[in-house]
C-alpha positions as CSV (number, residue, x, y, z in Angstrom):
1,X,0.0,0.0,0.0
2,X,2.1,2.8,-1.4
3,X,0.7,6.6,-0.5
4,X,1.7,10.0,-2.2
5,X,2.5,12.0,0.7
6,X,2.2,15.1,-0.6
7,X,-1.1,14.2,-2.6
8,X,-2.5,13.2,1.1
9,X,-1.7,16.2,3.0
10,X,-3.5,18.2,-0.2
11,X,-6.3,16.3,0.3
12,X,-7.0,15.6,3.7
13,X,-5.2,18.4,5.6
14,X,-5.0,17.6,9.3
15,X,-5.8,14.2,8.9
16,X,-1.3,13.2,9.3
17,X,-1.3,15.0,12.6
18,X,-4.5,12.8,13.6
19,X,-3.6,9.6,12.6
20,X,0.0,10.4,14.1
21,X,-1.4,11.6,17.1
22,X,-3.5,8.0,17.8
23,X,-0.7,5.8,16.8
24,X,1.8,7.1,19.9
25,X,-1.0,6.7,22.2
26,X,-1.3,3.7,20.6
27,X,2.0,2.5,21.2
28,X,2.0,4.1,24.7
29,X,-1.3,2.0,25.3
30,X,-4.1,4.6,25.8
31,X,-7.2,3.4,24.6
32,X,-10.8,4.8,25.0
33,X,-13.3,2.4,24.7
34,X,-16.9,2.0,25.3
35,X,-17.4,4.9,27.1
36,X,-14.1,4.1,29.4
37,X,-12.6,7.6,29.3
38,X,-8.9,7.9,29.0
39,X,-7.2,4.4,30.1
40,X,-3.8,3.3,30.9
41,X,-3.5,-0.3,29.8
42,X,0.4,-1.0,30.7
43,X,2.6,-3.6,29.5
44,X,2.0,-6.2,29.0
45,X,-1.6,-5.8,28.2
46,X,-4.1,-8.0,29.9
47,X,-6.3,-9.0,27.4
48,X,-9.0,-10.7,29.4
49,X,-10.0,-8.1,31.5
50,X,-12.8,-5.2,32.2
51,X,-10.9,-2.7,32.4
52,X,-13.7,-0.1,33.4
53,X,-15.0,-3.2,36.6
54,X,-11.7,-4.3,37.1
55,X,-13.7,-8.3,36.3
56,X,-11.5,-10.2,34.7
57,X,-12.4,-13.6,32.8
58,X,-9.6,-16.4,33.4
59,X,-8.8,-18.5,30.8
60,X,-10.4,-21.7,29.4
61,X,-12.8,-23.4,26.7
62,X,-14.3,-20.7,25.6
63,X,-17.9,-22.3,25.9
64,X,-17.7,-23.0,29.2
65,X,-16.6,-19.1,30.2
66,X,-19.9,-17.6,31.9
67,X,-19.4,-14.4,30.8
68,X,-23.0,-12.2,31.0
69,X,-23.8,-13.0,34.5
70,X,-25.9,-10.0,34.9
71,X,-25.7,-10.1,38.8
72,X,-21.7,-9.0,38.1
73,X,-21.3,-5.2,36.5
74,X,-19.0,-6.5,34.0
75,X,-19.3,-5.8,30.4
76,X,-17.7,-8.8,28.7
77,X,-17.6,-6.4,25.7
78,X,-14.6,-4.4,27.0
79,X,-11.7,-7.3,26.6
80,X,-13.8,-8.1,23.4
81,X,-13.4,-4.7,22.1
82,X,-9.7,-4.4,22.9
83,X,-9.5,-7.8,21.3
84,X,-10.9,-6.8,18.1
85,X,-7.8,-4.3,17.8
86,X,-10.0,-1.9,16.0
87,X,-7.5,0.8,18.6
88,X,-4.2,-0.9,16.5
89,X,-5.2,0.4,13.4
90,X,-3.9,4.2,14.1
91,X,-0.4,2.1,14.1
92,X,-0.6,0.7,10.3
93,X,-1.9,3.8,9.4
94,X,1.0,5.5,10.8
95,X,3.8,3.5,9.5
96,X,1.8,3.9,5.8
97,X,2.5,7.7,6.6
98,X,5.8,7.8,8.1
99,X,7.7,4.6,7.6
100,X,8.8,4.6,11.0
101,X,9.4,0.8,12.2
102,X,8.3,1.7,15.5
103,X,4.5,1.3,14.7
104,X,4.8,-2.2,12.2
105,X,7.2,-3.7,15.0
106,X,4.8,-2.5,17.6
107,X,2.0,-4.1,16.2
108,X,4.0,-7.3,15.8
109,X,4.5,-7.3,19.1
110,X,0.9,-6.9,20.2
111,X,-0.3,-10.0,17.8
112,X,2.3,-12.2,19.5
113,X,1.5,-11.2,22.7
114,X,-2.1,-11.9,21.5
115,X,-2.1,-15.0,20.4
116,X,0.4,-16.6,23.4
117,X,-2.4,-15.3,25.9
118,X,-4.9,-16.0,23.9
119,X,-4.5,-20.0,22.7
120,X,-7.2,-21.8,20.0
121,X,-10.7,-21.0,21.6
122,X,-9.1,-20.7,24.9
123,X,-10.2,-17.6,25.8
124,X,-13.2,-15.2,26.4
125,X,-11.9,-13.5,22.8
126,X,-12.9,-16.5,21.3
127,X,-16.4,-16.7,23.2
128,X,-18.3,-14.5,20.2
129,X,-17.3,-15.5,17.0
130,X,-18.3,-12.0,16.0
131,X,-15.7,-10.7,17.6
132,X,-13.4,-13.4,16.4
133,X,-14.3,-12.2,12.6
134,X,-13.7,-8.4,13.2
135,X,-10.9,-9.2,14.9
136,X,-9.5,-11.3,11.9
137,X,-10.0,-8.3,8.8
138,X,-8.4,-6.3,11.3
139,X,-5.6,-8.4,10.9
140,X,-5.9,-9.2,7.0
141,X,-5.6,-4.8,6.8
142,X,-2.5,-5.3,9.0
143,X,-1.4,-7.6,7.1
144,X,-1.9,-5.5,3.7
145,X,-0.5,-2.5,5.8
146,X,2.7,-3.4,7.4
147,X,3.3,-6.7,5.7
148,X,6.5,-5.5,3.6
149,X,8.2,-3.7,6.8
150,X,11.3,-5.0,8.2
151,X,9.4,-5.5,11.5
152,X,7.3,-7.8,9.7
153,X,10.1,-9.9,7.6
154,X,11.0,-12.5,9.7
155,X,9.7,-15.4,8.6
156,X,9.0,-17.2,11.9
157,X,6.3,-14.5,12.8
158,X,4.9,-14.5,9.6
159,X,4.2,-18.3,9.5
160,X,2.9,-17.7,13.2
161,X,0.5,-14.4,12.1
162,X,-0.7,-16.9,9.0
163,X,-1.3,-19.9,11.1
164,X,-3.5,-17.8,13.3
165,X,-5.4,-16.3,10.7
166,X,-6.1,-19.8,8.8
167,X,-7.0,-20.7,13.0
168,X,-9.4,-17.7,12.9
169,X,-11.1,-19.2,9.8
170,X,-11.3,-22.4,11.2
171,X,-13.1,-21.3,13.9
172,X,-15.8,-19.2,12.4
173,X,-16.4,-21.9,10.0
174,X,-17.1,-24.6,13.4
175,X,-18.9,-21.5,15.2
176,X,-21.1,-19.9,12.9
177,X,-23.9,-17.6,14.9
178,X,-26.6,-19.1,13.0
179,X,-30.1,-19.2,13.8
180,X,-33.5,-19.3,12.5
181,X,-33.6,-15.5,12.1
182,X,-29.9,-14.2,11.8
183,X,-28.7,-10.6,11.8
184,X,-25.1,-9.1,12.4
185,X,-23.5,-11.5,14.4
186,X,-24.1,-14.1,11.2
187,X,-23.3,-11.3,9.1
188,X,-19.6,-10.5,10.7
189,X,-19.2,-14.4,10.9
190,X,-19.6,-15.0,7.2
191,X,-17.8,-11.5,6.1
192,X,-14.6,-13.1,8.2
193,X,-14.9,-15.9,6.5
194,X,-15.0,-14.7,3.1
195,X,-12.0,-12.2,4.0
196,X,-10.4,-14.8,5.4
197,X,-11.0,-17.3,2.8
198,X,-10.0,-14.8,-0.1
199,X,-6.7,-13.9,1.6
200,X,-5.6,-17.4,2.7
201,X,-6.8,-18.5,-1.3
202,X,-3.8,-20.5,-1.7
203,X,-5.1,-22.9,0.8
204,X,-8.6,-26.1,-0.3
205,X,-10.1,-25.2,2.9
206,X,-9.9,-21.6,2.6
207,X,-11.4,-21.5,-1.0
208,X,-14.4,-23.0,0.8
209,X,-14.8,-20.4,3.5
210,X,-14.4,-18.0,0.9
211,X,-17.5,-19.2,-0.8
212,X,-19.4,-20.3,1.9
213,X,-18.7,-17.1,3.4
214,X,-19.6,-15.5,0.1
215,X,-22.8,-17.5,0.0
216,X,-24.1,-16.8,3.4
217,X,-23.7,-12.8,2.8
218,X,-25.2,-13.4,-0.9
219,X,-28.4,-14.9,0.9
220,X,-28.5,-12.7,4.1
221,X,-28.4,-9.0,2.7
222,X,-31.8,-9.8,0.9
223,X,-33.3,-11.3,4.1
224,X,-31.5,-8.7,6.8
225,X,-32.3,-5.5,4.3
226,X,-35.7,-4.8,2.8
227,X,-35.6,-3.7,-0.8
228,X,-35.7,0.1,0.6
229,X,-32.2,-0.3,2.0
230,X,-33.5,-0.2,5.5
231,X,-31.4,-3.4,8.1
232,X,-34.1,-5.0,9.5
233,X,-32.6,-4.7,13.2
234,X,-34.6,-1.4,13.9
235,X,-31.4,0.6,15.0
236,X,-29.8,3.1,12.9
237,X,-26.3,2.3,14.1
238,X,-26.5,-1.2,13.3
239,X,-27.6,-0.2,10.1
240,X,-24.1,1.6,9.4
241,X,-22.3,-1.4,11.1
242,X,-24.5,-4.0,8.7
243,X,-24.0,-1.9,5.8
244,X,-19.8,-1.9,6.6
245,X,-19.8,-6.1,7.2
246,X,-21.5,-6.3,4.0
247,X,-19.6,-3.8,2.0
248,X,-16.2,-4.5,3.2
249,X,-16.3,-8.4,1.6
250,X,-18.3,-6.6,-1.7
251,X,-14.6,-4.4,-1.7
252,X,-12.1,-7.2,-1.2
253,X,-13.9,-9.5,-3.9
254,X,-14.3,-6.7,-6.3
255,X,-10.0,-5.6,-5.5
256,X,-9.4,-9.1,-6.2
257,X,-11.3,-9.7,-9.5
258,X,-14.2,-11.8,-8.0
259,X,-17.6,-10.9,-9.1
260,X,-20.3,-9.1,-6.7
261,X,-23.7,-9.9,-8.2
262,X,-25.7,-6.9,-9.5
263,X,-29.0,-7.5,-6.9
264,X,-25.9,-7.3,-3.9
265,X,-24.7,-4.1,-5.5
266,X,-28.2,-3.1,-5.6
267,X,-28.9,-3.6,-1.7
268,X,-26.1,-2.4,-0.9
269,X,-27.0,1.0,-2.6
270,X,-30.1,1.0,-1.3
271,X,-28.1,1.0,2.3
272,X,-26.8,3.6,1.4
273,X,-29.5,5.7,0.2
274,X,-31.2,5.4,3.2
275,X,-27.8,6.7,5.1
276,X,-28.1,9.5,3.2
277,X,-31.4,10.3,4.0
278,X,-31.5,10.0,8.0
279,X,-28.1,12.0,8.1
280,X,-29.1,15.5,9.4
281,X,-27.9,19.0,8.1
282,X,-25.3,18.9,10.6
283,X,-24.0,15.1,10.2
284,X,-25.3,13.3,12.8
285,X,-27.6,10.4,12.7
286,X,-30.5,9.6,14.8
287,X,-29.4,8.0,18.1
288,X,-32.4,5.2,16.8
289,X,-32.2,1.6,18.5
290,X,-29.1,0.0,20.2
291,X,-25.5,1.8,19.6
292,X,-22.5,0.1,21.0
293,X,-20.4,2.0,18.5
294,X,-19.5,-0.9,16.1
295,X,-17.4,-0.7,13.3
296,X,-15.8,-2.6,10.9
297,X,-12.5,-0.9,9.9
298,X,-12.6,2.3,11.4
299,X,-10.0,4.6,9.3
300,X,-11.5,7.8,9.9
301,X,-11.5,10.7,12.6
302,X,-15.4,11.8,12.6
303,X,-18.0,11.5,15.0
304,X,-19.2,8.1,16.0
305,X,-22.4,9.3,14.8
306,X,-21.7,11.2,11.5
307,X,-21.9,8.1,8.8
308,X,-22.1,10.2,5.7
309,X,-18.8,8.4,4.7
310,X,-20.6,5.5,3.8
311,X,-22.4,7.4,1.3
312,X,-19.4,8.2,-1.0
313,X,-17.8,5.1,-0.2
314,X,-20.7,2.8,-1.4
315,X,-21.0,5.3,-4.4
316,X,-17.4,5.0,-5.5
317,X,-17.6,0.9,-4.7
318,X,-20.0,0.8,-7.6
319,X,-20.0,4.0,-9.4
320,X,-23.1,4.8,-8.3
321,X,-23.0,8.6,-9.7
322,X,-26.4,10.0,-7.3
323,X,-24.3,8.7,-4.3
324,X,-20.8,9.8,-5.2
325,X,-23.0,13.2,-5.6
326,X,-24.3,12.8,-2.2
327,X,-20.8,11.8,-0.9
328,X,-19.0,14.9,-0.8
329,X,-18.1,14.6,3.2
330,X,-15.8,12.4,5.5
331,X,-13.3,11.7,2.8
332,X,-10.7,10.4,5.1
333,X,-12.4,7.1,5.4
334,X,-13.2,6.9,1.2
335,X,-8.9,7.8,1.3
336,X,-7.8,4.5,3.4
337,X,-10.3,2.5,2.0
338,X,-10.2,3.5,-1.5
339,X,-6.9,5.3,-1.7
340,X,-7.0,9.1,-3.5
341,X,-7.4,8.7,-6.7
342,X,-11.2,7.3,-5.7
343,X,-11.1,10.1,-3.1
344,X,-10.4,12.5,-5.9
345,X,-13.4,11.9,-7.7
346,X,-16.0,12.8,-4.7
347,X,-17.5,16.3,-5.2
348,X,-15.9,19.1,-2.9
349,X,-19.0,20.7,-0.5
350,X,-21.4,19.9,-3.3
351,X,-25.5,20.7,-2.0
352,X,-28.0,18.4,-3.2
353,X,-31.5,18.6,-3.3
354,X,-32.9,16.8,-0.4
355,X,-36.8,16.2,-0.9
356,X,-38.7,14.2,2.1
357,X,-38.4,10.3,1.7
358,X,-40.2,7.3,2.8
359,X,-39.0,4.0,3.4
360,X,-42.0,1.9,3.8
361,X,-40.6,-1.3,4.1
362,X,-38.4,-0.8,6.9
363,X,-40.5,2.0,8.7
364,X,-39.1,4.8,8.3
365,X,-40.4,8.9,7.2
366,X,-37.7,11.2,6.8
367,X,-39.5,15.0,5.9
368,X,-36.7,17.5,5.2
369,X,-34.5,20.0,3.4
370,X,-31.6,21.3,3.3
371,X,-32.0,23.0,6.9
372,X,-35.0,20.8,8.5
373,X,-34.9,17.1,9.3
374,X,-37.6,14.9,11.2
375,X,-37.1,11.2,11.6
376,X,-40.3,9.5,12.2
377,X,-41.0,5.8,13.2
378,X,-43.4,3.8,12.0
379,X,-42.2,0.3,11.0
380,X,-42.0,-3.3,12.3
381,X,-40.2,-4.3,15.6
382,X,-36.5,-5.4,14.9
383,X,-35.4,-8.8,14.5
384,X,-38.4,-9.4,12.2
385,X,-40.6,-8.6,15.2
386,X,-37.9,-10.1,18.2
387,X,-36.8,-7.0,18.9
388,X,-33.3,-7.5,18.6
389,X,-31.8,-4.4,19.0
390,X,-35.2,-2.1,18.6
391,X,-36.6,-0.7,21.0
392,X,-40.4,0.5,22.1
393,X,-41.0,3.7,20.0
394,X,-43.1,3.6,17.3
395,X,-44.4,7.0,16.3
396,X,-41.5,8.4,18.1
397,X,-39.4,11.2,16.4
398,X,-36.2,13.6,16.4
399,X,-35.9,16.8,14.9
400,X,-33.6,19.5,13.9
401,X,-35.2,22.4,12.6
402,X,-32.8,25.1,11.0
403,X,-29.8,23.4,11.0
404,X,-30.4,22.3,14.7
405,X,-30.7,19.1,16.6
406,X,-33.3,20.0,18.8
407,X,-35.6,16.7,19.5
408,X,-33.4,13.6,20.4
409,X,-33.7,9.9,21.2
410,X,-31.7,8.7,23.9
411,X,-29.9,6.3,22.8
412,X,-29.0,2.7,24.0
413,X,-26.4,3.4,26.9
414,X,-25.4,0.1,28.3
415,X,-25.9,-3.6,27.6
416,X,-25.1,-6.7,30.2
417,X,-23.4,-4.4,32.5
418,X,-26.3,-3.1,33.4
419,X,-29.7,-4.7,32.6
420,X,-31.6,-2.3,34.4
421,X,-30.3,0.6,32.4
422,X,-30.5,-1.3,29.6
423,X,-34.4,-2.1,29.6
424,X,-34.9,1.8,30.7
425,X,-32.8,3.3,27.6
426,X,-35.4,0.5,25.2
427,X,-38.1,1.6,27.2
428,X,-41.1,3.5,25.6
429,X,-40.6,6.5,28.1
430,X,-36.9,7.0,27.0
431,X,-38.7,7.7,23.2
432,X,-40.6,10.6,22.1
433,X,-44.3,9.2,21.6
434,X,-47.0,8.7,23.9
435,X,-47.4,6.4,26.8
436,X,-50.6,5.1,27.8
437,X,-51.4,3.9,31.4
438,X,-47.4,3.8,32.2
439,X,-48.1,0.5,29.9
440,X,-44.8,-0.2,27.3
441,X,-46.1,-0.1,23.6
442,X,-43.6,-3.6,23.2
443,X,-43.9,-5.3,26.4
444,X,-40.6,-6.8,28.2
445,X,-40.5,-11.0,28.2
446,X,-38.4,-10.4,31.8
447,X,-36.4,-7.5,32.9
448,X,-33.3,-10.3,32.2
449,X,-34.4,-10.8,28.6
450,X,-32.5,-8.0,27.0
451,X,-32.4,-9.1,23.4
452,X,-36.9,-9.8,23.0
453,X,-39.4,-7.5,23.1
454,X,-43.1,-8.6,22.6
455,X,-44.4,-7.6,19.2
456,X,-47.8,-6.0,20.3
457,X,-47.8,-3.1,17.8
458,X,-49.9,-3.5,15.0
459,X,-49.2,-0.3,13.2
460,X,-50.3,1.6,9.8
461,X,-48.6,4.5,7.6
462,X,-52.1,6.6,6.5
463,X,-50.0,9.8,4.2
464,X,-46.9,11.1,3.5
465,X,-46.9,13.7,1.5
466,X,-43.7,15.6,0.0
467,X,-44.3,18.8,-1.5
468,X,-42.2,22.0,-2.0
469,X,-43.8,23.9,0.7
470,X,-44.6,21.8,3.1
471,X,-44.1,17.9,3.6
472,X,-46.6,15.1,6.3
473,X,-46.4,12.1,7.5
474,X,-49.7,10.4,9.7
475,X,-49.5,7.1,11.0
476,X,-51.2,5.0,13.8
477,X,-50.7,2.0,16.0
478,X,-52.5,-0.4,18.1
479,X,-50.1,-1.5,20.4
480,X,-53.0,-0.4,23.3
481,X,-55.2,-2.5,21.8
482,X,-54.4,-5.0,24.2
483,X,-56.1,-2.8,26.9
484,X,-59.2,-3.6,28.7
485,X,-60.6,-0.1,26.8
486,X,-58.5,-0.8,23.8
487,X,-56.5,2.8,22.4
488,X,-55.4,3.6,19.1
489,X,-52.6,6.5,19.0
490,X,-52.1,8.6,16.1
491,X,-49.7,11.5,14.9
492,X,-49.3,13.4,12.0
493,X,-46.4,15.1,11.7
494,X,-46.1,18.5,9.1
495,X,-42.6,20.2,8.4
496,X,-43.3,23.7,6.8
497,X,-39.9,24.1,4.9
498,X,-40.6,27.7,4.1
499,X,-41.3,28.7,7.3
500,X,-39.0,26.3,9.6
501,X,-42.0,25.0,11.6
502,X,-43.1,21.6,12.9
503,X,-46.0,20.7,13.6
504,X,-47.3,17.3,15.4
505,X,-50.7,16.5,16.0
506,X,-51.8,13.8,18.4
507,X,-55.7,12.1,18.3
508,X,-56.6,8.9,20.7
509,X,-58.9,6.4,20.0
510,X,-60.9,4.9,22.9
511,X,-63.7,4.8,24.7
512,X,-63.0,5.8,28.7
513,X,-60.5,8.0,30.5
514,X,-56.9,6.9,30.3
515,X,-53.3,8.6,31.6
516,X,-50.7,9.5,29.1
517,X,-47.2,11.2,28.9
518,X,-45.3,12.4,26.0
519,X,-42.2,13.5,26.8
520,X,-39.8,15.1,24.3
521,X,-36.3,14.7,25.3
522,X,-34.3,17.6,24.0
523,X,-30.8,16.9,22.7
524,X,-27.1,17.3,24.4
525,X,-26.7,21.1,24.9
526,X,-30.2,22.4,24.3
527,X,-31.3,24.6,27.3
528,X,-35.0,24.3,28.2
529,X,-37.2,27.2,30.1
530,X,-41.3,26.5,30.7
531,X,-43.5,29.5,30.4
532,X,-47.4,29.8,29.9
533,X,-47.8,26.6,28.1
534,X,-44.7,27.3,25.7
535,X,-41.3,26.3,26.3
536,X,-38.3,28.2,25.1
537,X,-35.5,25.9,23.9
538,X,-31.6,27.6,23.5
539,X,-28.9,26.0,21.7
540,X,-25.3,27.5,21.1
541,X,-27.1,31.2,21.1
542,X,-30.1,30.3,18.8
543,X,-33.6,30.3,20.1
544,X,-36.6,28.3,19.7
545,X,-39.9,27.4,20.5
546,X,-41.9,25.0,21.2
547,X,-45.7,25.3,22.2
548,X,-49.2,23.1,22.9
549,X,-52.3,23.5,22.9
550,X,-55.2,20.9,23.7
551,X,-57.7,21.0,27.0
552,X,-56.9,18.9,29.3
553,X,-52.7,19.0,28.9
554,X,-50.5,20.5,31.1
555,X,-46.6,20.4,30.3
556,X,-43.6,20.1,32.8
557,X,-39.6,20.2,32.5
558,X,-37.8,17.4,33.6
559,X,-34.3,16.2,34.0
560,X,-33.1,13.4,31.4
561,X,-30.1,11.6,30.2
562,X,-29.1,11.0,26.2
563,X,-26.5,8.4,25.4
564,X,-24.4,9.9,22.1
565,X,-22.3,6.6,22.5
566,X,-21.8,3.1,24.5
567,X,-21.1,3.5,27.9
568,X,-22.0,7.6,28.2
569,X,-25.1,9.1,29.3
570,X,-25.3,12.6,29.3
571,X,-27.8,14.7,31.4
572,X,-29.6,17.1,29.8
573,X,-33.6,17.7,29.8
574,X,-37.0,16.8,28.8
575,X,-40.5,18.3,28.3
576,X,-43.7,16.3,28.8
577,X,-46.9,16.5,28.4
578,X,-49.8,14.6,30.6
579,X,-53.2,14.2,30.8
580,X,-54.9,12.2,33.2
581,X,-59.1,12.2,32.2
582,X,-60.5,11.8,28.8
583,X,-57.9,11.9,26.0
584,X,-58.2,15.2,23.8
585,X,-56.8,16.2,20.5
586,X,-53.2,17.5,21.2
587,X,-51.5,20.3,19.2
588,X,-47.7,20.5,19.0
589,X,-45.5,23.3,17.4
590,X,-42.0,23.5,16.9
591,X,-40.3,26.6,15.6
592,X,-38.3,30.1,15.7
């Protein structure tokens, strides 16, 4: 992997001091993961520990390793992620940059270390294959990276590094996460295997992961993504991380001469698209479903939440002309994975016309323009109705309105190291939609059942509308139909683009007096003040408003917490609106 220096620093200026930056922390073993904050790892490292509990699994069969006991705040996904070596990748990146031995010989030296502490499915890093897949393409990039350094010549450690990658394949192969309904653990699975497969090609056995790897994603992306590009978990950041383990394989087949069917590209475009349309003016994405801040080869120095790169990246993968269009952000990612020359044909600040969208299929109402962006739900529950990693908010929203995030979801926050936090941040009064009776519109199994929801909500789109003026969505659901006084809930949602305003308005379908709350939880930074049935929302100097009107509802400001990533919850505040007697027609305005 040769790189024109001076071509690089033309191109993406700052991105050398970055990447530089990382790689000595790197090497001095500073990591921040998962919401850890700034740790310390020493030397050596020990790979099978929580470093934010201070749990630590010993090793042994990795099937026999209990590690989710959820009476233990551990989170088995911190040794994972520093298994995955996802933190390395500064290092090759460096020594692409630089060719300073220092960062090839370093990451020798944490692979060996790796692998003695780490023997054939001895571990807890072997205990997800998942993580045993990301953790091998992390490697293959390595590989690609640093493979013709001096640090990497001796031919003892390269026979070692290959006979653990051929291990990694053999594992996924006897460990595949297959079920009756898979999603992105089977995904990663097969996308290591065909990686795998491909790079180990001189080898029977691997020519067979390769297409059996192949095979699996070939069949999955039509089942996990429905024909409007939306992943069928119900989370928008597992959309970007499913989008990544199916593109990534597309990439190395397509480097490698190997064909990538057209109905794959097409999917995969379709992935895209949809990225393209929940991206706000700003470059954030909604904080919709679980987030634990996955990734499949992380090159770039962007928000967690700004995925735009994919947009570019997908549209230079298959010169896909209305995405490279759309693409013109985030071009350090599109430079590593692509190299310049495809980084050199993305647009420079280019505006496109953004018109309102629906995606039906997976649920999803995006009315917009180029300042103005609300994100409606109104699909199926994830995990083709599981639940997965959706959560309990249909008809819930966020909102930026002039260029700013003002409505937010909350995020996902934690997993098995807290399953009390866990079922509050999927709960349906973490999400902006109404609450009936205190009663959850998907009903927990058991608060120890984090991965199921009940599917109670029947659910129907009635209009979208996308004009130049003004754009509406309407949509109801049933999911109180299971009440002894059954309720139907809907909203319709109007975004006057000329004017900046939105406008939600909320009717309820029963037959006796019932209690509900809709909150609105305002995002990170956004100062909220109550007033005479109006609330006056500040962000970074800019003003807003929002205001009700309906008998019978009275408002209140409460304190709330948003997770922008895993392991961080941030206070900040919410609005919400009650009424405790007969349900009445609800009026809500958001603007200047």
């Amino acid at each position: 992997m040769a790189i024109d220096q001076t071509c690089f620093d033309r191109m993406l200026p700052g991105a050398r001091a970055r990447v530089l930056a990382l790689a000595e922390r790197a090497l001095a073993h500073h990591v921040d993961l998962l919401g850890s904050g700034e740790i310390v790892l020493g030397d050596p490292i020990d790979w099978h520990r929580d470093f934010k509990s201070g749990e630590r699994w010993a090793p042994a069969f990795c099937k026999d390793i209990a590690y989710n006991d959820l009476d233990r705040p551990t989170d088995v996904k911190v040794p994972w992620e520093l298994s995955r070596m996802q933190w390395m990748i500064p290092l090759g990146q460096a020594y692409l940059l630089s060719g300073d031995e220092r960062y090839a010989a370093e990451l020798r030296r944490l692979i060996e270390h790796w692998i003695a502490e780490n023997p054939y499915a001895a571990s807890v890093n072997w205990a997800c294959t998942m993580d045993v897949a990301l953790r091998a393409i992390c490697w293959l990039w390595f590989s690609h990276a640093v493979g013709h350094s001096e640090s990497w010549s001796d031919r003892t450690f390269r026979a070692k590094f290959l006979e653990n990658v051929y291990l990694h394949g053999d594992f996924i192969s006897r460990h595949l996460e297959k079920s009756d309904v898979n999603g992105n653990h089977y995904t990663a699975d097969a996308a290591g295997l065909a990686m795998i497969g491909q790079f180990l090609s001189h080898h029977p056995k691997a020519r067979r992961w390769c297409e059996e790897g192949w095979a699996i994603l070939s069949a999955e992306i039509m089942l996990q993504v429905f024909p409007d590009g939306v992943d069928f978990e119900a989370s928008v950041p597992y959309h970007r991380l499913v989008l990544e383990l199916f593109l990534w394989p597309a990439l190395y087949r397509l480097r490698g001469g190997l064909p990538v069917q057209l109905a794959y590209r097409e999917r995969l475009a379709a992935m895209a698209r949809f990225t393209e349309a929940y991206s706000r003016p700003d470059g954030t994405a909604p904080l919709w479903g679980d987030a634990d801040d996955a990734r499949t080869l992380p090159f770039g120095g962007q928000s967690i939440n700004d995925h735009r790169y994919l947009i570019g990246l997908v549209g230079l993968a298959l010169d896909d002309a209305q995405l490279v269009d759309a693409g013109a952000a985030n071009g350090e990612e599109v430079g590593w994975a692509l190299g310049l020359e495809a980084l050199a044909r993305l647009p420079v600040d280019k505006q496109t016309a953004k018109g309102s969208i629906a995606f039906p299929e997976g649920g999803f109402y995006v009315l917009r323009d180029s300042r103005n962006h609300v994100f409606i739900d109104c699909g199926p529950l994830g995990l083709a109705g599981r639940g997965g990693h959706g959560h309990s908010d249909l008809l819930a929203f966020e909102a930026a309105i002039d260029g700013v995030t003002l409505v937010s979801d909350c995020g996902a926050y934690q997993y098995t190291a807290n399953f009390r936090e866990r079922n509050a941040f999927r709960s349906t009064a973490y999400h902006n939609t109404p609450q009936i009776d205190g009663e959850e519109i998907y009903r927990f199994f058991g608060e120890r059942d984090l991965w199921s929801l009940r599917d109670d909500g029947a659910f129907e789109a009635l209009e979208f509308k996308q004009g130049a003026e003004r754009s509406s969505f309407a949509g109801i659901h049933h999911a109180y139909g299971r009440l002894e006084d059954p309720v139907s809930v809907w909203r319709r949602f109007e975004l006057d683009h000329r004017h900046a305003v939105l406008t939600i308005e909320h009717r309820f379908d029963c037959q006796q007096p019932h209690s509900c709350t809709i909150p609105f939880h305002f995002a990170i930074g956004v100062e909220a003040e109550l007033s005479d049935g109006a609330v006056r929302l500040v962000r970074a100097d800019q003003s807003f408003t929002l205001r009700w009107t309906g008998p019978g509802w009275r408002g209140r400001i409460m304190p709330a917490r948003v997770s922008p990533s895993y392991g961080v919850a941030v206070p900040t505040m919410k609005l919400v609106l009650e009424c405790d007697r007969d349900l009445q027609p609800l009026t809500v305005a958001l603007s200047r």
